[in-house]
C-alpha positions, 0 to 999 in steps of 0.5 A: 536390534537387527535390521531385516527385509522382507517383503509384506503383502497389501493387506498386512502393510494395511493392517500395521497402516491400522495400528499407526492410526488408532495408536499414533505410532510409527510404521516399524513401532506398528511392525514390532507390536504387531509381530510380539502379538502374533509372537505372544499367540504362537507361544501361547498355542504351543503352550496350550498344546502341551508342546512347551512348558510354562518356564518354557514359555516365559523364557522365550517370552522374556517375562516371569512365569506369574506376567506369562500365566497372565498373558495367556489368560488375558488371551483365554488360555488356560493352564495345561494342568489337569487334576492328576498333574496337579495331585501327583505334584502335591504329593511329591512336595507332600512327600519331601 
């Protein structure tokens, strides 16, 4: 794990000062958390776009693609899938 520095604004040390009270957690264990969610999100916005594929997605998430699908409906977002991907994908296994 590396060490980094950074500087934080009042209202973000408010918000990790937040998450160790209600979770009874360390300042960097709060930082951490709080950084994989805003991490999962970003992720999962791109993913939503369009911008990166599942497998993609998984891979930097560092979690199989069936823990990865569940995060991002967990967090409302859907397959970026519509019906013709999914026809032209049967066929091709259809046709094999």
């Amino acid at each position: 794990m590396k060490t980094k520095s950074i500087r934080i604004p009042k209202d973000m040390m408010d918000a990790i000062a937040l998450v160790e009270r209600e979770e009874r957690i360390e300042e960097s264990t709060a930082m951490r958390k709080l950084i994989r969610i805003g991490f999962e999100t970003y992720i999962g916005n791109l993913y939503k776009q369009g911008k990166i594929t599942l497998r993609e997605s998984s891979r930097l998430l560092n979690l199989n693609q069936i823990e990865t699908m569940n995060l991002f409906l967990d967090a409302g977002i859907k397959g970026n899938l519509d019906a013709t991907d999914v026809l032209i994908s049967l066929n091709r296994f259809v046709s094999r």
